[in-house]
N, C-alpha and C positions, 0 to 999 in steps of 0.2 A: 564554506562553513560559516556560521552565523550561531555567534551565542547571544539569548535572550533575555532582555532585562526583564527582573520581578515583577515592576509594577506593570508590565504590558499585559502579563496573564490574569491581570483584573479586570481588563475589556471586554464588552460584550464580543459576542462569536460573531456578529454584523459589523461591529465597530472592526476587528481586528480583520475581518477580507477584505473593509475598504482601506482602513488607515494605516495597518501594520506593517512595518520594516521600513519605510519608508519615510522620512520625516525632514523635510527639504528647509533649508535654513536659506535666511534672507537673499533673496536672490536668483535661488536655484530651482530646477525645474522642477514646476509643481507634479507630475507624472516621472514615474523612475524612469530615469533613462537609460538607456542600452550603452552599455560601455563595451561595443564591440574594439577589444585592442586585446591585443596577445600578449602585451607587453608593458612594463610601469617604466616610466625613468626616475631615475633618484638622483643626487646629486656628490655623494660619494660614496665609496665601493666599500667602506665601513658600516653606511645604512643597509646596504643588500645584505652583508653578512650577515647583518644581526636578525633582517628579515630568515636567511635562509638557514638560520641557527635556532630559529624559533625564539627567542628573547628577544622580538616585539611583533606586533601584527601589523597587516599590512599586505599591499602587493605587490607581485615582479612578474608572475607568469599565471596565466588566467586558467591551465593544466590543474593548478592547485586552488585559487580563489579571485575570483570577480565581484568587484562592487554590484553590480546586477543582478550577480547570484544570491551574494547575501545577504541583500534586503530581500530576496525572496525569501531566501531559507528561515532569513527571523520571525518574517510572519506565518509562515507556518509552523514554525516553532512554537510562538507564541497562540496561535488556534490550537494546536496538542495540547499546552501547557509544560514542555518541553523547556529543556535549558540550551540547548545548543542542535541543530541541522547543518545538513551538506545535502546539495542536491546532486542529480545522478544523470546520467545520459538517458537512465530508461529506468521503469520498476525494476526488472529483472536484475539490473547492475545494482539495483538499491537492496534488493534482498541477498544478491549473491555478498555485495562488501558488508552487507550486515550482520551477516556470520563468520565470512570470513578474516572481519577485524577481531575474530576471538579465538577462532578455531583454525588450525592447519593439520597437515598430516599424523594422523593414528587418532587422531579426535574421533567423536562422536557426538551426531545431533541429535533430538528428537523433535518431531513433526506430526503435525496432524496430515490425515491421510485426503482430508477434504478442502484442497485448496487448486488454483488454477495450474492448468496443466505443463505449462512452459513453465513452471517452479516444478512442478511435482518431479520433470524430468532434468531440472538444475541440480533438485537434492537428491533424486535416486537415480542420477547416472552421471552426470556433468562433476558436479561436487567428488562423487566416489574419485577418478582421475587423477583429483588432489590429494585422494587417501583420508577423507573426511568421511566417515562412516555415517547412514541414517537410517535410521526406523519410523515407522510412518505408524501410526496408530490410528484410530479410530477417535472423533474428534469428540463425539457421544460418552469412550469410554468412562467406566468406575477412577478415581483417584489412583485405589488399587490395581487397578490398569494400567495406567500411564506411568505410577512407580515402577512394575518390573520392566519399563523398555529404558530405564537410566541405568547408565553404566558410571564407572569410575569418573571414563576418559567424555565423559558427557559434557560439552560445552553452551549449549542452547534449547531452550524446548521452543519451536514456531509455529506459529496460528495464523488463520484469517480471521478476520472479525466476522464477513459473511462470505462465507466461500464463492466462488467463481469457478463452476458455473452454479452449481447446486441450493446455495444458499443456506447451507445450513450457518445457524448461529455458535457461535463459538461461548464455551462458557468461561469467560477471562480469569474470575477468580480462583475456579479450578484449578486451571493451568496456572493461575501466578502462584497460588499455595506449593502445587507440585514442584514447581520450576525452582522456586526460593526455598524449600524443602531441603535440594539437592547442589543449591549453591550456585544454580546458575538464572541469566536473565531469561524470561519471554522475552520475545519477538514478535510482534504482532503486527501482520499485513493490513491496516484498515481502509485500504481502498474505496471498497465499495459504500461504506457507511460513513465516511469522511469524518473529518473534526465539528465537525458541524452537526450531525447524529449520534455520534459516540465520542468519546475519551479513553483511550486502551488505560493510560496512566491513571486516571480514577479509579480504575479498578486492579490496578497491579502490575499491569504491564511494566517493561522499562524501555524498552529500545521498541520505536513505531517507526513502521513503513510504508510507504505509496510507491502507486504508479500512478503519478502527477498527471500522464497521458488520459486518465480516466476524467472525472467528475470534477477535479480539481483545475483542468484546463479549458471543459465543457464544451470545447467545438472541435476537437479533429483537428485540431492543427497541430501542436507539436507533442514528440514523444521526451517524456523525463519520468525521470524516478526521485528519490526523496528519501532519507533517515533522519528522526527524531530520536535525540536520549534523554531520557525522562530527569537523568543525573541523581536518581533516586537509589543504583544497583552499586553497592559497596565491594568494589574490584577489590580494595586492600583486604577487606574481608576474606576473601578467598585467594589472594594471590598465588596458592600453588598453584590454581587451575588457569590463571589469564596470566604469565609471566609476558606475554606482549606489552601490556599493559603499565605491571608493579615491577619489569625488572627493566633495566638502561636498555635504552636501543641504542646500538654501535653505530649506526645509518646516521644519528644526529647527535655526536658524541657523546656518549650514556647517557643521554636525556632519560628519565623516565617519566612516562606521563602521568601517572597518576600523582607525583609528586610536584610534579609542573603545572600540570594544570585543573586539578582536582576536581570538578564537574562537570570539566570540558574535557577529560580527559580522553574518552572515547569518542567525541567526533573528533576531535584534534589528529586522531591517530587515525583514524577515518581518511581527513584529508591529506596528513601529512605523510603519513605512509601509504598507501592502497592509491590513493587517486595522485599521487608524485609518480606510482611504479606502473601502473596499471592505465588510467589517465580516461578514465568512464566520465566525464565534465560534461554537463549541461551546458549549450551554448546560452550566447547571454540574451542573445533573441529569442532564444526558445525560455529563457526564464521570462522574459519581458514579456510574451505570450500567455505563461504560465499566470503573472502577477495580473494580467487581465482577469482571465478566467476567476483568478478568485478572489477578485472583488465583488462578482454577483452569485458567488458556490451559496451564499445561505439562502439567498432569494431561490436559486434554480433546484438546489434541496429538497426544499418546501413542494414546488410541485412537479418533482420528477415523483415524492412519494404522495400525493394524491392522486394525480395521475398511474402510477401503477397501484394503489389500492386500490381505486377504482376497474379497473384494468381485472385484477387479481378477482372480485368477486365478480365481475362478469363471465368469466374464465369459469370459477368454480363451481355456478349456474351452467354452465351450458353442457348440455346432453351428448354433444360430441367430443370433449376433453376428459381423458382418462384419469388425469390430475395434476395439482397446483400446488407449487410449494413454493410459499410468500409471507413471511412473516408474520404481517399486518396480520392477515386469516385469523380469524379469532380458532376455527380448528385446527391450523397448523401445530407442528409438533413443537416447533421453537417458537411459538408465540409468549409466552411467560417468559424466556429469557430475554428476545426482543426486548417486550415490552421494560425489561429490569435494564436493559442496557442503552437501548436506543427508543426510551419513550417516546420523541418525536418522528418516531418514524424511522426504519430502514433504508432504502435506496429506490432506485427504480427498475431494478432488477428481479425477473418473475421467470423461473424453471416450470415449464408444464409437459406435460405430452397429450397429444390426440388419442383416440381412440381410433385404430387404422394400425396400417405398415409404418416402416422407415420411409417410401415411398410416398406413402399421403402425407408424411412430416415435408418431405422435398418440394410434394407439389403446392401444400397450402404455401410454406416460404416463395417460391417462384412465384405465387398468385396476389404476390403482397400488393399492392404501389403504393403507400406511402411511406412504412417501412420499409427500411433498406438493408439487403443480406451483407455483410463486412463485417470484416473480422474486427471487429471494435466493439465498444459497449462505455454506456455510461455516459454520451454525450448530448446534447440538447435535442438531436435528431431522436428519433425511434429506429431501430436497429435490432436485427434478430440474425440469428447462429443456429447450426445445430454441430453443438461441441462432438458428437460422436465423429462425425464428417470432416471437423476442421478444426478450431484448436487444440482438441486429444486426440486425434487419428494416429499420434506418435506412441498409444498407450496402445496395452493389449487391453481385452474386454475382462478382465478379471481387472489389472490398473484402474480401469474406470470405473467398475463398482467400488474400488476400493478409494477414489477420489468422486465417489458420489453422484458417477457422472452416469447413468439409466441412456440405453441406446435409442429411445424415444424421446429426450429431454430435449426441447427446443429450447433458448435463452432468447428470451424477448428481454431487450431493453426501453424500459418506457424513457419518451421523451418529454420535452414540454408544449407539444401541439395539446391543441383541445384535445379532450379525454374522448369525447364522443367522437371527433373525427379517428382515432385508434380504432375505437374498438369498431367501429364502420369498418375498416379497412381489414383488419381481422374476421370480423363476419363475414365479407363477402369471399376475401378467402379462402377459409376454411369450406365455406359452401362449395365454391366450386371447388377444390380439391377432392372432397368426400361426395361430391354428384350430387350433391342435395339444389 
């Protein structure tokens, strides 16, 4: 956990990938260094207490916080606009403790229905387990839509910014009106579209989350995940519904957090609870990995999305693609909201299908070389899926409509090679797949 000074969210979004969290004082290494240790010494057994009492900061066991870690987490924090992060061992851990630092047994969340499939199957069957009730709606729906799927016992409404695989755009204000409506926070996955093209908290959001493993790490190296709290969402507000939160936790002698630590309140409880019991921790080499990566996310941003625009009207010209669904697209159906939320561009992510079988889907992918089939997305390389096949195979085909996912939809990740060498490599492809 990393909370984030004010004056740092005045940084340009370049300035904060190179320079943020990080700030080495006379002496010390100009590069964050990896504080691989498990363990802190202190000098008497009255400092640990008061560490493991929460009445000061600091470290003793790296389970709960690493200096390595949370100079990462600051700068990400501060790319959000964010008051406080914790990093995660994976996305998946980052959105599972991100509900479940508010919600436990007989609760209820709500969800959009258009998000990655290893979530889709966290909150409509993993989560259930815990006795965490969800409804998945349609991410398109009326206002008046999304009202009748809140219940009393509703703790969360969660979004993607741009779904994965499908892409559809999420409309944040909507959902933050709805969500703060009924008393509780958004949650917003912004993965794909990073802090770099989007802001969930500009538009209402409170609580953002990543899978750091994606665009934020840019090379395939290490898997992490990530929460951001905007420290905008007033728990005391509502305290019937978050008594985690507004009432003493007995774990750390009636501590309460929102009286303790009032903006920090929920990562505090993030780390101090959830990742002390549960122990999801980012290693610190993989954060040190992490802090690479995005030092150059605004540069690799810029042309993962010229690169898939380009990409994208190639695609919607050719006479063999049945269709493209890409933001940018001036006739896509999420292009106004795109362009309202991520004017500079969405990501390098492009849903299309062939015109053909699921078969000429299989053979144009096996025909690639220089895109590579792997179940990843988002990184400097070019890389393509077909989600029906492998990361939603665990869905039934009504699931997948219902998570956006079309049994012809291929997920091309654009990388940052020359554009023309892509779309060469996709042409010839497709050609010999379809016998042309």
């Amino acid at each position: 956990m990393s909370e984030n000074k004010a004056e740092a969210r005045r940084r340009g979004v370049g300035t904060e990938c190179v320079q943020g969290g990080w700030t080495p004082r006379n002496g010390e290494p100009r590069v964050l260094p990896i504080i691989q240790s498990t363990t802190f010494k202190y000098e008497t057994s009255e400092q640990m207490a008061r560490l493991f009492d929460l009445e000061e900061s600091g470290y003793f066991y790296t389970r709960l916080q690493n200096p390595t870690n949370d100079a990462v987490a600051a700068k990400i924090a501060a790319l959000e606009g964010g008051v406080a992060a914790m990093l995660t061992s994976s996305g998946q851990a980052a959105n599972f403790f991100a509900v479940i630092n508010i919600a436990g047994a007989g609760d209820h969340v709500v969800c959009s229905s258009a998000i990655y499939g290893g979530t889709f199957n966290l909150f409509g069957v993993t989560m259930k387990r815990f006795g965490i009730d969800v409804t998945f709606v349609d991410p398109d729906a009326t206002e008046a839509e999304l009202e009748a799927a809140f219940r009393p016992e509703t703790k969360a409404l969660f979004g993607e910014t741009l779904s994965n695989p499908g892409m559809n755009v999420l409309d944040i204000e909507k959902f933050a009106r709805v969500a703060h409506a009924h008393g509780v926070p958004l949650i917003v996955d912004n993965t794909f579209a990073t802090p770099v093209n989007c802001r969930p908290f500009e538009w209402g959001a409170d609580i953002v989350t990543h899978s750091t493993t994606k665009y934020m790490d840019g090379h395939a190296t290490a898997v992490g995940g990530a929460i951001v709290d905007s420290g905008n969402f007033d728990w005391e507000a509502h305290a019937d519904k978050f008594p985690g939160l507004t009432t003493p936790d007995e774990s750390y002698h009636g501590l309460t957090y929102t009286k303790a630590f009032g903006k920090g309140a929920y990562i505090t409880k993030a780390t101090a609870q959830l990742m002390r019991d549960l122990g999801s921790i980012q290693s610190p080499m993989n954060a040190f990995l992490l802090n690479l990566g995005l030092e150059t996310l605004h540069l690799r941003m810029r042309q993962h999305v010229a690169n898939a625009q380009a990409v994208a009207e190639w695609l919607e010209a050719n006479p063999d693609v049945a269709w493209v669904n890409y933001p940018g697209l001036p006739a896509n159906k999420y292009h106004a909201l795109a362009q309202k939320y991520m004017p500079q561009g969405t990501c390098g992510v492009i849903a299309f299908g062939l015109k053909g079988s699921r078969d000429d889907a299989q053979k144009f992918m096996d025909n690639l070389k220089l895109a590579a089939i792997v179940t990843h997305v988002a990184d400097a390389r070019t890389c393509v899926l077909h989600p029906a096949s492998h990361t939603h195979r665990q869905l039934s085909d009504q699931q997948l409509r219902e998570a956006g996912v079309a049994p012809d939809l291929i997920r091309l990740s654009v990388g940052i090679e020359d554009a023309d060498d892509i779309i060469n490599d996709l042409d010839q492809a497709m050609k010999t797949a379809l016998g042309k």
